[in-house]
Each structure stands twice: as structure tokens, then as C-alpha cells.
C-alpha positions as CSV (number, residue, x, y, z in Angstrom):
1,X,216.5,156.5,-121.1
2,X,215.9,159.5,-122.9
3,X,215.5,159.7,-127.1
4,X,216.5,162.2,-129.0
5,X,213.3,162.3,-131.1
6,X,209.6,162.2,-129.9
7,X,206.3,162.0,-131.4
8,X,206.2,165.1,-132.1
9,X,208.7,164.9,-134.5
10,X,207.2,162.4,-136.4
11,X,205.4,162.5,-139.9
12,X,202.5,160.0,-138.2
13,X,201.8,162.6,-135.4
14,X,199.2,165.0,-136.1
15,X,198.1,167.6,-133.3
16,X,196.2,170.3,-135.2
17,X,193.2,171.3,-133.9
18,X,190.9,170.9,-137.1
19,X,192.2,167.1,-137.3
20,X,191.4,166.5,-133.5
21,X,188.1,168.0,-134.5
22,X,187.0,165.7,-137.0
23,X,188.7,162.5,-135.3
24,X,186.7,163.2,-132.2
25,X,182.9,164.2,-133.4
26,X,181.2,165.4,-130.7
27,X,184.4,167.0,-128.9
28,X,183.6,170.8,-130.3
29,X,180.1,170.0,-128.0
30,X,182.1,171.3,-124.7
31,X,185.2,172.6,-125.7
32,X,187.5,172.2,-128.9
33,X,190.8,171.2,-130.8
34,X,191.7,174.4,-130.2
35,X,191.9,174.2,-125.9
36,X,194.8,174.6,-124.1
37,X,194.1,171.4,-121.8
38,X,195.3,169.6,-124.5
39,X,198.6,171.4,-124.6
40,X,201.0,169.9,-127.9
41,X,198.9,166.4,-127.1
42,X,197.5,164.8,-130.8
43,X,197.1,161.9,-132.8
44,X,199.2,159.0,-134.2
45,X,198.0,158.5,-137.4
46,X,200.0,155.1,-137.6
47,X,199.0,153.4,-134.2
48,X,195.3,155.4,-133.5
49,X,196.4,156.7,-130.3
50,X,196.0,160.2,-128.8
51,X,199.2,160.6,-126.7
52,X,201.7,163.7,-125.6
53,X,204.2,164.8,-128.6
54,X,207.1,164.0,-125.9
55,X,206.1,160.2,-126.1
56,X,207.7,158.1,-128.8
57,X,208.0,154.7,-130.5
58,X,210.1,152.6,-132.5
59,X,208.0,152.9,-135.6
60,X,209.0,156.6,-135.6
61,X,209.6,158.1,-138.9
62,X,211.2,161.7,-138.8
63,X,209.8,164.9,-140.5
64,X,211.7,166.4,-142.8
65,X,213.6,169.4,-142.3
66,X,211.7,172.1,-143.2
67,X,214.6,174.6,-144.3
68,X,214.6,177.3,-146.7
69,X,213.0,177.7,-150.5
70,X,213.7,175.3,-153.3
């Protein structure tokens, strides 16, 4: 079954390396937020789980669309 909406498209979903930073203490000892091991990986906010932005959830809440100015 495939969704049409992951994760990553989710307000919950945070992936930015200064927010994995302070969420993990200790992780910037051997490597950082910022490494590409982690690839678009992050955090859900809502459920406390690090998990790949292509996952997803029934508690997903979209993002919205970021378009022009206002």
C-alpha cells in the first residue's frame, strides 16, 4: 500500500540538524546532526520516534503549502 503523504510531510516531523542536536546530547561527541548517514531521517515530535521521512502514520497532519508572499 503506498500513501500519498509521508512523515516528511508532516508538521510533527522535524529533521534539522540543530534539533537532532539538542534531542540527542552527546551525538555531536562522534559525528553530528549535520551527517549524511542520517540521510532526510528525524524526529516525530508527536510520537518521540526517530524514523525515515518516507515512513508515515495515521496521526499525520500535513504542512502547509508554503506558496508565494502574503
Amino acid at each position: 500500500m503506498t500513501h500519498a503523504s509521508t512523515c516528511g510531510d508532516c508538521i510533527h516531523f522535524r529533521n534539522d540538524a540543530d534539533h537532532l542536536e539538542r534531542s540527542f546530547p552527546g551525538l555531536t561527541a562522534m559525528s553530528s546532526g549535520r551527517g549524511a548517514a542520517r540521510a532526510a531521517d528525524g524526529l516525530c515530535d508527536r510520537h518521540g520516534l526517530y524514523l525515515a521521512r518516507f515512513a508515515y502514520c495515521d496521526d499525520l497532519v500535513r504542512k502547509p503549502a508554503s506558496g508565494g508572499r502574503q
